[in-house]
C-alpha positions as CSV (number, residue, x, y, z in Angstrom):
1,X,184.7,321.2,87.0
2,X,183.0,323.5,89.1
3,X,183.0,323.5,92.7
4,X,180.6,324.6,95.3
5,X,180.9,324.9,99.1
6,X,178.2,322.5,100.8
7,X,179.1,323.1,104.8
8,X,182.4,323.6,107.1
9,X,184.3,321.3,108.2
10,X,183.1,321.7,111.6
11,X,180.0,320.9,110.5
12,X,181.2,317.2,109.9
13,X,182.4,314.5,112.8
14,X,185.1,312.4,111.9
15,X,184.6,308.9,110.7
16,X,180.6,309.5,110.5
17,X,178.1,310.3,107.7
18,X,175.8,313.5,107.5
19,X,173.1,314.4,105.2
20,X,173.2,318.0,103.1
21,X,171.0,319.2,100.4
22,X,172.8,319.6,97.1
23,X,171.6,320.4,93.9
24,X,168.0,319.7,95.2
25,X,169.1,316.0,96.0
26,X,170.0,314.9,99.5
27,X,173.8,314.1,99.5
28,X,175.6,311.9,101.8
29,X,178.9,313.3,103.2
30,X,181.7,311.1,104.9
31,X,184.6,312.9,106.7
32,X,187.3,310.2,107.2
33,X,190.3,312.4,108.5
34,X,193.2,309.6,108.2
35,X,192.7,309.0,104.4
36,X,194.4,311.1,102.1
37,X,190.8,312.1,100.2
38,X,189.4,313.1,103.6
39,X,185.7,313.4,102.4
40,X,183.7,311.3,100.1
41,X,180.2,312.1,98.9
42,X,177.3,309.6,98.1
43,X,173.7,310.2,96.8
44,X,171.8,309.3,100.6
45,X,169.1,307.3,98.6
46,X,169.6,303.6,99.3
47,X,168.4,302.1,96.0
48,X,167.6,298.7,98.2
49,X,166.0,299.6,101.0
50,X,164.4,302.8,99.3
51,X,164.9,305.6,101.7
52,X,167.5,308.6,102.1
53,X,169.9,306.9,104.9
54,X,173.4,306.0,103.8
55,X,174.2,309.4,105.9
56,X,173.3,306.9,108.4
57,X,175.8,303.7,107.7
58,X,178.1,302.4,109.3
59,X,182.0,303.2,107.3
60,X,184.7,300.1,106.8
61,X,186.9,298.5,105.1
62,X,186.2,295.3,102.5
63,X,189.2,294.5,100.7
64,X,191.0,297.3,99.4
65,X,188.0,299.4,99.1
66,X,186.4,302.3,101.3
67,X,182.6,301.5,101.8
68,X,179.2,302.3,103.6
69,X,177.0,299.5,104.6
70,X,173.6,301.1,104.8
71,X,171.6,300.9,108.0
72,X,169.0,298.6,106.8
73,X,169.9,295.8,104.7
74,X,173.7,296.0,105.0
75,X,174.4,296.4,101.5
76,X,178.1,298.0,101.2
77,X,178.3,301.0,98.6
78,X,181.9,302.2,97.5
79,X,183.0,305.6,98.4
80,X,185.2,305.9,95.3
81,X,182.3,304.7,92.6
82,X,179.2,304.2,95.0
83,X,178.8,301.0,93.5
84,X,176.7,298.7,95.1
85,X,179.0,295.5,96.2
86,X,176.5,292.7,96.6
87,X,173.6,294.2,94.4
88,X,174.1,295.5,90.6
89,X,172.9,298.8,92.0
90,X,174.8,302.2,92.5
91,X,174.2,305.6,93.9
92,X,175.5,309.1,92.2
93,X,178.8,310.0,93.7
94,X,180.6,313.7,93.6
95,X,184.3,314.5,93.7
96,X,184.4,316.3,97.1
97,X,187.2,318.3,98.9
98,X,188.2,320.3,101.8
99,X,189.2,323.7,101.2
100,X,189.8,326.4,103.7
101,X,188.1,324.4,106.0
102,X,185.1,324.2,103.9
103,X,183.3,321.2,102.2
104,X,183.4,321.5,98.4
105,X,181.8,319.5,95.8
106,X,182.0,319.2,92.3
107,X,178.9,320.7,90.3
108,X,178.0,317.7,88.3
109,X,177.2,313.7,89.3
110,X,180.5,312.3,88.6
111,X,180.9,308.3,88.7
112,X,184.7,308.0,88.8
113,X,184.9,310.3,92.0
């Protein structure tokens, strides 16, 4: 796997989405300090409502598993898988890390994240 750096760390505010730009798709990037995995990444495209937003969701808790509900019809998407919880729907998903204080993602779509 290869990585690549998408933006600092600084860049990112804790417990909040941002939108970057990688490999000529809009990514959505979550910075969640107290987890051990820290940052998750999510395609932005909201399959449901059809518009680049998940950047935009709001970040919880539904059982055991880390999700995004997106901004407009409060579907929840997994961080781990970016499965789709109430729709058979998912978005791509990227092993992502912090390095250096750096933002790094893995070069290839990559469902089991």
């Amino acid at each position: 796997m290869q990585w690549q750096t998408v933006c600092k760390q600084e860049d990112l505010i804790p417990d909040v989405g941002v939108a970057a730009i990688f490999e000529e798709q809009q990514v959505a990037i979550f910075y969640l300090p107290k987890t051990e995995q820290k940052v998750f990444a999510l395609g932005n495209w909201d399959p449901c409502s059809k518009a680049n937003v998940l950047s935009r969701g709001l970040l919880g808790n539904l059982g055991n598993k880390l999700v995004v509900a997106s901004p407009l019809y409060k579907q929840h998407f997994d961080l781990q898988t970016g499965q789709c919880l109430e729709e058979n729907v998912s978005v791509p998903c990227w092993a992502a890390r912090l390095v250096d204080g750096k933002v790094e993602l893995a070069s290839h779509e990559n469902r089991e994240c």
